[in-house]
C-alpha positions in Angstrom: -33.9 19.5 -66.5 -33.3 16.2 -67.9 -35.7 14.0 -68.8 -37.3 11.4 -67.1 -39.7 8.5 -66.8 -42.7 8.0 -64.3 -44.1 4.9 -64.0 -47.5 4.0 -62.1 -49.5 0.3 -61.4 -50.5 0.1 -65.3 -48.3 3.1 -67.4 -45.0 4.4 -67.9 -45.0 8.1 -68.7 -41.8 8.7 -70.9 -40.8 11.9 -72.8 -42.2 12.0 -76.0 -39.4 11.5 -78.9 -38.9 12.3 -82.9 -40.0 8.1 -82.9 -43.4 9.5 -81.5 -44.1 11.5 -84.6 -46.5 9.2 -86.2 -48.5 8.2 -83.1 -48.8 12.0 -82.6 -49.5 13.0 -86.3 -52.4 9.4 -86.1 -54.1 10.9 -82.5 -54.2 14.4 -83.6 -56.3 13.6 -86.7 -59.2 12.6 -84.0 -62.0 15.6 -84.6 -62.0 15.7 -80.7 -58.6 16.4 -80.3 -58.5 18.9 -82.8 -61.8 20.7 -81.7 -60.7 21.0 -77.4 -56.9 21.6 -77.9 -55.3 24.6 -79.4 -54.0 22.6 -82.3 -53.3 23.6 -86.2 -56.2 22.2 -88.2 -55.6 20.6 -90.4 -52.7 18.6 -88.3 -50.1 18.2 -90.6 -47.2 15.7 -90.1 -44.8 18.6 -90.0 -47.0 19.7 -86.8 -46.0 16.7 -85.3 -42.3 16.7 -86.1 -41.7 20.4 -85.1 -43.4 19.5 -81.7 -41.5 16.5 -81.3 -37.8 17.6 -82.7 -37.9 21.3 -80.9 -41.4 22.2 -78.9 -40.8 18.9 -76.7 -36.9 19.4 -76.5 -37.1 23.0 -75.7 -39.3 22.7 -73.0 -36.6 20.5 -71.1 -34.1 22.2 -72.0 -35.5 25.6 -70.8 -37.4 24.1 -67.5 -40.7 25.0 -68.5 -42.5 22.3 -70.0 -42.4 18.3 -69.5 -44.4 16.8 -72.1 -44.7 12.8 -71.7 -46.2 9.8 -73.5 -48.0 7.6 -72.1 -47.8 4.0 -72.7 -49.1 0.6 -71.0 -46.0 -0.1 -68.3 -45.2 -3.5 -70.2 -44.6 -1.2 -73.4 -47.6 -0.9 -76.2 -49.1 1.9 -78.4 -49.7 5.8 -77.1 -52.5 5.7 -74.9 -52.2 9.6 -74.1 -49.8 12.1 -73.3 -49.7 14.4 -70.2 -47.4 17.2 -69.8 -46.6 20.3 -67.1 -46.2 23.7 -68.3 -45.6 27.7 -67.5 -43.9 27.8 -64.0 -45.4 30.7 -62.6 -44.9 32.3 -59.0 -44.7 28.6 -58.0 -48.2 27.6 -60.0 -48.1 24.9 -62.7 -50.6 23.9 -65.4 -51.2 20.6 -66.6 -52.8 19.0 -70.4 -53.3 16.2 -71.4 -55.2 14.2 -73.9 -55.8 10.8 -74.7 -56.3 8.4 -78.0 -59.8 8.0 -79.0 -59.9 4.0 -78.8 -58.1 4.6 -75.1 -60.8 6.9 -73.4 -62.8 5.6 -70.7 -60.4 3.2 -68.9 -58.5 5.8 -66.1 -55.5 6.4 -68.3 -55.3 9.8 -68.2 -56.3 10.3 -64.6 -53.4 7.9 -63.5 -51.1 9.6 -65.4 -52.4 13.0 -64.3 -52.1 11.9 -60.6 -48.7 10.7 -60.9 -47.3 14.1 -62.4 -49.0 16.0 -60.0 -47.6 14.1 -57.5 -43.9 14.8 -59.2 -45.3 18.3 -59.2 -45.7 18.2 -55.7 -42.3 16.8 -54.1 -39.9 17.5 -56.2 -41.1 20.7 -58.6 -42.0 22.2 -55.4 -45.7 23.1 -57.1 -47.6 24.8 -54.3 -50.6 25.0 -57.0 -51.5 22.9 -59.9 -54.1 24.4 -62.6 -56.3 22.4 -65.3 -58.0 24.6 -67.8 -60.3 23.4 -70.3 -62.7 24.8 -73.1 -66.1 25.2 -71.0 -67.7 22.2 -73.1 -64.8 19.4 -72.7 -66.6 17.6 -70.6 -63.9 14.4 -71.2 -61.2 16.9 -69.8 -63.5 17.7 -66.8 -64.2 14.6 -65.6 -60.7 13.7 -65.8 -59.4 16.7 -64.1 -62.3 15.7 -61.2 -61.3 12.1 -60.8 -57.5 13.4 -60.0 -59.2 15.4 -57.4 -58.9 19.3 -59.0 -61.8 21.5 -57.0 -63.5 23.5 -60.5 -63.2 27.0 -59.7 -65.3 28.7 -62.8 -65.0 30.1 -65.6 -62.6 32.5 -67.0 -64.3 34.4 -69.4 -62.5 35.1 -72.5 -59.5 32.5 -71.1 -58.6 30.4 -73.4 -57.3 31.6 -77.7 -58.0 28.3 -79.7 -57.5 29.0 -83.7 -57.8 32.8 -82.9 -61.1 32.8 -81.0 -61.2 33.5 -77.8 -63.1 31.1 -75.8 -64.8 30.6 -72.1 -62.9 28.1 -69.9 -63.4 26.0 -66.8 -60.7 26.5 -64.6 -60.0 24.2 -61.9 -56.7 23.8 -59.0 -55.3 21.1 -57.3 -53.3 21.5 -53.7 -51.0 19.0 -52.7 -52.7 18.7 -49.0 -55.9 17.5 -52.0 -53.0 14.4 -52.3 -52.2 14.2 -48.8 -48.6 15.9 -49.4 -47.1 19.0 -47.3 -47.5 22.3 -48.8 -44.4 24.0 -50.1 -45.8 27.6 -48.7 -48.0 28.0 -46.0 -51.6 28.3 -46.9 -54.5 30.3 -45.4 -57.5 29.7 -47.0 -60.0 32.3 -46.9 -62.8 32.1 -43.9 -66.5 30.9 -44.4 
């Protein structure tokens, strides 16, 4: 796929670029980004330009991951990034993870809802899936403000710095946004 931009009331979710790499390389020293997200530690600024110049690239190139920054809509520093990833059987899985001094103020849940509503209509996502380390609670109550339904915990689901860890596992449908399924769906009775 080529890339593309999303924009929403206050953001504009763009691709992240090589001129990312120092934004990246700054956010990813954050001990809370580098303690919830599968990340090298310590986060060199190679780590960032390998993500940037072929993880990022790759993943459009090869249709399975769309990895975005996210910036104010009238342009400004990375507030977060957001990105889509693992096509499976129809199933997506979104991340995402925001700047220290930007937490708090909705940025990551806009940007989350406007993804999964790309998911939705033109991805043809019939499921959306956050995951999360059980103990992010920042992840959780962004992943419950876009409207995901928490499922449980996978034991054993998550490998962050070669440990297997417990994680919450959560799903969002698009009749949760008020958009037609892509399959029919039966849920289970009772």
């Amino acid at each position: 796929m080529r890339p593309r931009t999303h924009t929403t009331e206050r953001l504009l979710l763009c691709p992240l670029s090589p001129d990312d790499t120092e934004e990246v390389y700054e956010a990813a020293q954050d001990p809370d980004i580098l303690r919830w997200l599968p990340l090298p530690s310590p986060y060199e600024p190679r780590h960032a330009e390998e993500f940037l110049r072929k993880v990022v690239p790759d993943g459009w190139r090869e249709d399975t991951t769309y990895t975005f920054g996210v910036r104010p809509r009238d342009g400004g520093p990375l507030l977060a990034t957001v990105s889509l990833h693992h096509p499976d059987s129809g199933t997506w899985e979104i991340g995402f993870w925001t700047t220290r001094e930007h937490r708090g103020r909705g940025y990551a849940t806009e940007a989350v809802l406007a993804l999964a509503h790309w998911a939705f209509t033109d991805l043809r996502c019939g499921r959306l899936e956050w995951r999360a380390e059980v103990g992010n609670t920042g992840s959780r109550i962004v992943a419950e403000k876009a409207g995901f339904q928490v499922e449980g915990v996978l034991r054993s689901g998550m490998l962050n710095k070669g440990v297997r860890r417990d994680c919450w596992i959560g799903s969002l449908l698009p009749a949760d946004l008020g958009l037609p399924g892509v399959d029919a769906y039966l849920p289970s009775p009772g």
